[in-house]
KOLFI-959166 format. One record per residue (C-alpha): x, y, z; residue in three letters; residue number from 1. Coordinates in pm, whole numbers, plus 50000, padded with zeros to 5 digits. Layout:
<doros>
+-------+-------+-------+------+-----+
:  east : north :    up : rest :  nr :
+-------+-------+-------+------+-----+
:     X :     Y :     Z :  ala : NUM :
...
+-------+-------+-------+------+-----+
</doros>
This chain:
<doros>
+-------+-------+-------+------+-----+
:  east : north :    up : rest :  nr :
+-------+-------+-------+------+-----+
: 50000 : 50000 : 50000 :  unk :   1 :
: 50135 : 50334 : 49882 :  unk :   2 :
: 50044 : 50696 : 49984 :  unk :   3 :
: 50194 : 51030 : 49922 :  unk :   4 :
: 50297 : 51281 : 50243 :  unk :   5 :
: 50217 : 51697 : 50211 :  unk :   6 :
: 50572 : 51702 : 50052 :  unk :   7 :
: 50421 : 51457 : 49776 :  unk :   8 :
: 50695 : 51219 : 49913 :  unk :   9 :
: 50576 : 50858 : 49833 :  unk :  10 :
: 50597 : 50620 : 50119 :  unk :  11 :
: 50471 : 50255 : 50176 :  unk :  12 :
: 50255 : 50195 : 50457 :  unk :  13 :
: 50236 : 49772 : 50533 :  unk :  14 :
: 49905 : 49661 : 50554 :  unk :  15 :
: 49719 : 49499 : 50859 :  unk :  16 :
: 49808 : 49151 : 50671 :  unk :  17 :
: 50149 : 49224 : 50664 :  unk :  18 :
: 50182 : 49322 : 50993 :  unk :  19 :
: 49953 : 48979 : 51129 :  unk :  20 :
: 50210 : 48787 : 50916 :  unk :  21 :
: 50506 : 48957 : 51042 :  unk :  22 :
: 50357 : 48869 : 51427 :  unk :  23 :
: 50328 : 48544 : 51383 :  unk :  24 :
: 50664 : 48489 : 51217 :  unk :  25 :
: 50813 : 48602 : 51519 :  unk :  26 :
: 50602 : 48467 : 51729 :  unk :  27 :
: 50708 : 48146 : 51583 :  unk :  28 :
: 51064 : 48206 : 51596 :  unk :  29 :
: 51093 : 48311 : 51944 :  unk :  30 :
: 50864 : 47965 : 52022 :  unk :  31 :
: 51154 : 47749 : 51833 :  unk :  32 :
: 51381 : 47952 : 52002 :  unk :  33 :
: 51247 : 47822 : 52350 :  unk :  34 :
: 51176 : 47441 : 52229 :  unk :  35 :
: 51531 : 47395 : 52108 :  unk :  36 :
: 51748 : 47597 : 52315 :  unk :  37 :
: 51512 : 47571 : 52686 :  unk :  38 :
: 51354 : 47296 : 52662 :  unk :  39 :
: 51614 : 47053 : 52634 :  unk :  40 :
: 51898 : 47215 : 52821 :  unk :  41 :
: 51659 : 47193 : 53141 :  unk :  42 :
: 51607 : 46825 : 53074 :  unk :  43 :
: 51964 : 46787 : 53006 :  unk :  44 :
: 52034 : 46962 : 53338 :  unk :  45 :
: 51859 : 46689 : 53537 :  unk :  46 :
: 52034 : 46399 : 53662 :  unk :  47 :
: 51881 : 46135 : 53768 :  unk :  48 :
: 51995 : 45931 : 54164 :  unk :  49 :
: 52020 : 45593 : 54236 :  unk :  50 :
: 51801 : 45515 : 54472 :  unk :  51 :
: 51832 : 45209 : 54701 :  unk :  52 :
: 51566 : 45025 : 54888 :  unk :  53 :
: 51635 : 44786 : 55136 :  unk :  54 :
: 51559 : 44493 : 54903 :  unk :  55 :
: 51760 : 44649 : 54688 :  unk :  56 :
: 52068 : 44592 : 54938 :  unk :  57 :
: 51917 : 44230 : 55024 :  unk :  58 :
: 51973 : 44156 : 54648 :  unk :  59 :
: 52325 : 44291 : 54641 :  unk :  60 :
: 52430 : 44116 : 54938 :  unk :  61 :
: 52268 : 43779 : 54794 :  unk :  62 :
: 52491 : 43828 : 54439 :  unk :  63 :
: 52816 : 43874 : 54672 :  unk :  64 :
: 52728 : 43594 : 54878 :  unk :  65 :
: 52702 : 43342 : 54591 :  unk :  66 :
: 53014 : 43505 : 54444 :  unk :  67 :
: 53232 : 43510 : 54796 :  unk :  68 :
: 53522 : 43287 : 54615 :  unk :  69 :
: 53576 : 43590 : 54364 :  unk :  70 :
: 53646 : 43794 : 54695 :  unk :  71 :
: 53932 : 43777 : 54955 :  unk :  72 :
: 53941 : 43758 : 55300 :  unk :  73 :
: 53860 : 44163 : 55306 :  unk :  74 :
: 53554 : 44093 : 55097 :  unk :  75 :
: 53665 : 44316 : 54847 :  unk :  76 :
: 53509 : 44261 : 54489 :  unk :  77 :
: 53667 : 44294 : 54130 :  unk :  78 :
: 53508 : 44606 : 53889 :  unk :  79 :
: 53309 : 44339 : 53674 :  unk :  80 :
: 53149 : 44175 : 53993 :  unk :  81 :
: 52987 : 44480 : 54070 :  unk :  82 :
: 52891 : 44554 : 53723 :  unk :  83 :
: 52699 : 44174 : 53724 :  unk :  84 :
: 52561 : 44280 : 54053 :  unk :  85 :
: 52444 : 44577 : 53911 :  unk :  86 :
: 52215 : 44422 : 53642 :  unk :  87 :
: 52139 : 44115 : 53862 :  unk :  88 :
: 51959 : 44410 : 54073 :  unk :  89 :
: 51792 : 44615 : 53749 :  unk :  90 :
: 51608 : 44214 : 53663 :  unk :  91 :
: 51509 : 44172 : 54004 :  unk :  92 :
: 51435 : 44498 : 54223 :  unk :  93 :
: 51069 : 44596 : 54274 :  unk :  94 :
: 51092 : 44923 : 54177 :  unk :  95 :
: 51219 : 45112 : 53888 :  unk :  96 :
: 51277 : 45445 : 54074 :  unk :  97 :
: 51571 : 45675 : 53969 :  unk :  98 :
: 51877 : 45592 : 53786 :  unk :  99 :
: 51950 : 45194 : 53679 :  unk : 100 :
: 52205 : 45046 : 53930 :  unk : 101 :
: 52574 : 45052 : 53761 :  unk : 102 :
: 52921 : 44958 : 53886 :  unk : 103 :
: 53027 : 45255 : 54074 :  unk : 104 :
: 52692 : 45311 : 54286 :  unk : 105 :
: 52686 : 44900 : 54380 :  unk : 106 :
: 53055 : 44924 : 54515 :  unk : 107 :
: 52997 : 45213 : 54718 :  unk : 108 :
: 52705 : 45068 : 54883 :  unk : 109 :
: 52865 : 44760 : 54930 :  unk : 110 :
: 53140 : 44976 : 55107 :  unk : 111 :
: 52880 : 45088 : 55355 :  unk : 112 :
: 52697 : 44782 : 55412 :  unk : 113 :
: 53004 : 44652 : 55568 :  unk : 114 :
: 53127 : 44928 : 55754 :  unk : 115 :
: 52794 : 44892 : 55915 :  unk : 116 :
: 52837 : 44492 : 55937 :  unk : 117 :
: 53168 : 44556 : 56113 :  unk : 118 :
: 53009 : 44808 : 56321 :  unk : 119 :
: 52766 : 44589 : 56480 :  unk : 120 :
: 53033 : 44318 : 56496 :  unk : 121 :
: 53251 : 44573 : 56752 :  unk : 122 :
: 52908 : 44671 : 56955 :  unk : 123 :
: 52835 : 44337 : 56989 :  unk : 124 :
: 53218 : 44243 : 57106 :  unk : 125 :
: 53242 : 44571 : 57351 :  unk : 126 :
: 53193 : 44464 : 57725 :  unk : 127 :
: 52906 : 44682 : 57875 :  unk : 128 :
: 52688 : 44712 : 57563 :  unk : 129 :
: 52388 : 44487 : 57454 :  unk : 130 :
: 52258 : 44421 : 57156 :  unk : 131 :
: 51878 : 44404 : 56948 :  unk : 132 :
: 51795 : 44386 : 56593 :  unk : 133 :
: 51503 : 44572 : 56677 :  unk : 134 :
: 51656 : 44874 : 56888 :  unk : 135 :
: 52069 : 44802 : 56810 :  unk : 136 :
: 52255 : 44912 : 57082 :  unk : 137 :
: 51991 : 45077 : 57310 :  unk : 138 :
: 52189 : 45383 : 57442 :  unk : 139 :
: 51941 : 45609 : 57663 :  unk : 140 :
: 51980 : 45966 : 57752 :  unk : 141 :
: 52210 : 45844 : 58107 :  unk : 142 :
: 52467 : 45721 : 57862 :  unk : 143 :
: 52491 : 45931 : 57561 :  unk : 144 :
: 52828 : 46077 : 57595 :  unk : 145 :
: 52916 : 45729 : 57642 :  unk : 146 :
: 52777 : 45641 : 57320 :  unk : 147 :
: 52937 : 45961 : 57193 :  unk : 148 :
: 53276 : 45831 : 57265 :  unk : 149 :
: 53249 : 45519 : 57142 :  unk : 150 :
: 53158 : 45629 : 56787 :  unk : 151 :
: 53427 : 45914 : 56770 :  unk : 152 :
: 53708 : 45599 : 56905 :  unk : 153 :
: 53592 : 45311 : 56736 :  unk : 154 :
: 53357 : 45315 : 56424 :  unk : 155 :
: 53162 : 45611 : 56334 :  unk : 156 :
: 52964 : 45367 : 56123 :  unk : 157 :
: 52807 : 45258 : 56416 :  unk : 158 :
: 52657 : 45639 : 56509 :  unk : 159 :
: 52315 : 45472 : 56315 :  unk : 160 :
: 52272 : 45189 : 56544 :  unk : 161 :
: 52249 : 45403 : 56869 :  unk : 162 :
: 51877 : 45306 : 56878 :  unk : 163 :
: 51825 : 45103 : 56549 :  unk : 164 :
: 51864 : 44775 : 56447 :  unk : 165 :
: 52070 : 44655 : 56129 :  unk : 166 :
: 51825 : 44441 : 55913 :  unk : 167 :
: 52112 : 44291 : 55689 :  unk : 168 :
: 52367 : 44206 : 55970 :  unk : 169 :
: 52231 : 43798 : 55991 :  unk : 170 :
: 52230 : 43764 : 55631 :  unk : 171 :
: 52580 : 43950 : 55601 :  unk : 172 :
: 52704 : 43731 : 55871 :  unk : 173 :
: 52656 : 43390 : 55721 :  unk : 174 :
: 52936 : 43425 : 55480 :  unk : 175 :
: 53143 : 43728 : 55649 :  unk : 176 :
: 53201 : 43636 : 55966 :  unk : 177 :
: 53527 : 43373 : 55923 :  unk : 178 :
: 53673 : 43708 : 55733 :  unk : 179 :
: 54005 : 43884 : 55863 :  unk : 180 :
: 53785 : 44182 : 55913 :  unk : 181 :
: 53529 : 43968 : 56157 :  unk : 182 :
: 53798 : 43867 : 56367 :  unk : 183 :
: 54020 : 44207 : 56345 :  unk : 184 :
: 53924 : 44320 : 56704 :  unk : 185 :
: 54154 : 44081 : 56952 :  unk : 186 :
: 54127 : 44295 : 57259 :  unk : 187 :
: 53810 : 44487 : 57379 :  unk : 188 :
: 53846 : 44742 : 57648 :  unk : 189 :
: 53537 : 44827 : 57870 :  unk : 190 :
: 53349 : 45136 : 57796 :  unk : 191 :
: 53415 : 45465 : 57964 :  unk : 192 :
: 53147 : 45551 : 58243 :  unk : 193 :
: 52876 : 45790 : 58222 :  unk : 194 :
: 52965 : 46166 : 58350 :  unk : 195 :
: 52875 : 46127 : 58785 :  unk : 196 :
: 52990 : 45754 : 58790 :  unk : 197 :
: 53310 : 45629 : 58996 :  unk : 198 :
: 53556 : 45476 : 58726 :  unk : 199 :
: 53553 : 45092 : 58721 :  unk : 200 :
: 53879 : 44919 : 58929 :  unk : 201 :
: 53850 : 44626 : 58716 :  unk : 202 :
: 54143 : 44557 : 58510 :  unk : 203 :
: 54029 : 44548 : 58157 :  unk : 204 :
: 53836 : 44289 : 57976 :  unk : 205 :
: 54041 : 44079 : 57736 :  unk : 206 :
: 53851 : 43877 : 57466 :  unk : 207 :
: 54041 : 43667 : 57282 :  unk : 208 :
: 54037 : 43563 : 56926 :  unk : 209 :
: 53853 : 43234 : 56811 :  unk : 210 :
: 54077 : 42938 : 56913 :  unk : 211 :
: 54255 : 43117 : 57130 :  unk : 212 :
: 54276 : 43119 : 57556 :  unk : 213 :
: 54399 : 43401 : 57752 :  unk : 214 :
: 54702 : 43339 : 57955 :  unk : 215 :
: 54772 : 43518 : 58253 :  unk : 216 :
+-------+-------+-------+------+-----+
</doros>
C-alpha cells in the first residue's frame, strides 16, 4: 500500500496483513527459540539418583554371597562383579525408581553395608553394651556421651545403630564372619562411664580371638 505525504513524498505503509504475518513469524521464531534451546537444556540439566531400597541391598548382598570365592578375606570385589551385581539388581528389584544400578553406585554401597556389618560386629564384642535387631545398641539419655565416645574411638559407622537395628547384619554374617575383618578386634576394652559415675577398678576385659585362651 502506497500513499503520498504533504511534501508529495511517496511512502509505503504495510498493511494489517502484513503486519499479522510479520507477528506470527516472530512469534514462531521466538517459540523454536524456546523448544530447542530451553527445553532441552533443562532436561539435560537433570540427573537422575540411584536410589536404594532395602531389598535392593538384600539383592546385592545375595549376588556377593554366591560370588564370595571371587572375593578375599577383606571381601573386596573385582570392577566386573559389581557391574553383574548391578544388572542382577535392574532384573530383580521391585521398583524402577531413579537411575538403573551401575558399577560405581553397587561398590559404594557395598562399602557401607560393611562398615555397618563391622560396626555391629565391635558393639556386639564391647563389654558393657547389649545388643537388638530391633533397637541396636539401646543407648538412653544416662549414657549418651558414652555412646558419643564410642563412635568418635571406634567406628563412626556405628553412630546409626544408637537406637536402630541393622536388618542385613544375619544375612551378612553367614558368609562374612570367618573374614580377617570379623575377627580384626583381639582385645576389647570396657566402655568409659557415664559423666557422675566412679571409674571401674576392674582391670580390663580381654577377649580373645577364636581358638585362642587368655594366659595370665
Amino acid at each position: 500500500m502506497t500513499r503520498y505525504t504533504r511534501s508529495r513524498k511517496l511512502i509505503t505503509v504495510p498493511s494489517m496483513s502484513d503486519i499479522s504475518s510479520a507477528g506470527s513469524a516472530r512469534s514462531l521464531r521466538s517459540q523454536v527459540s524456546l523448544n530447542d534451546a530451553d527445553i532441552p537444556a533443562s532436561t539435560s540439566s537433570r540427573k537422575a539418583f540411584t536410589k536404594w531400597t532395602e531389598h535392593d541391598e538384600t539383592l546385592l548382598i545375595q549376588f556377593l554371597a554366591n560370588h564370595k570365592s571371587e572375593a578375599g578375606d577383606t571381601f573386596s570385589y573385582k570392577q566386573m562383579t559389581f557391574t553383574e551385581a548391578a544388572k542382577y539388581i535392574n532384573d530383580l528389584s521391585k521398583h524402577k525408581k531413579g537411575a538403573p544400578k551401575s558399577r560405581d553406585p553397587c561398590k559404594t554401597k557395598w562399602t557401607n553395608l560393611k562398615a555397618a556389618y563391622y560396626a555391629v560386629v565391635d558393639i556386639k564384642k564391647t563389654s558393657g553394651f547389649s545388643w537388638s535387631d530391633e533397637t541396636g545398641a539401646g543407648i538412653t539419655d544416662d549414657h549418651g556421651d558414652v555412646w558419643d565416645k564410642y563412635v568418635k574411638t571406634h567406628h563412626s559407622a556405628a553412630k546409626s545403630f544408637k537406637n536402630k537395628g541393622f536388618s542385613h547384619f544375619n544375612d551378612m554374617d553367614t558368609f562374612m564372619s570367618t573374614g580377617k575383618g570379623a575377627a580384626k578386634k583381639k582385645f576389647v576394652t570396657r566402655q568409659p562411664k557415664a559423666r557422675g559415675e566412679s571409674p571401674s577398678l576392674m582391670p580390663p576385659l580381654l577377649v580373645p580371638p577364636p581358638g585362642r585362651a587368655i594366659t595370665q
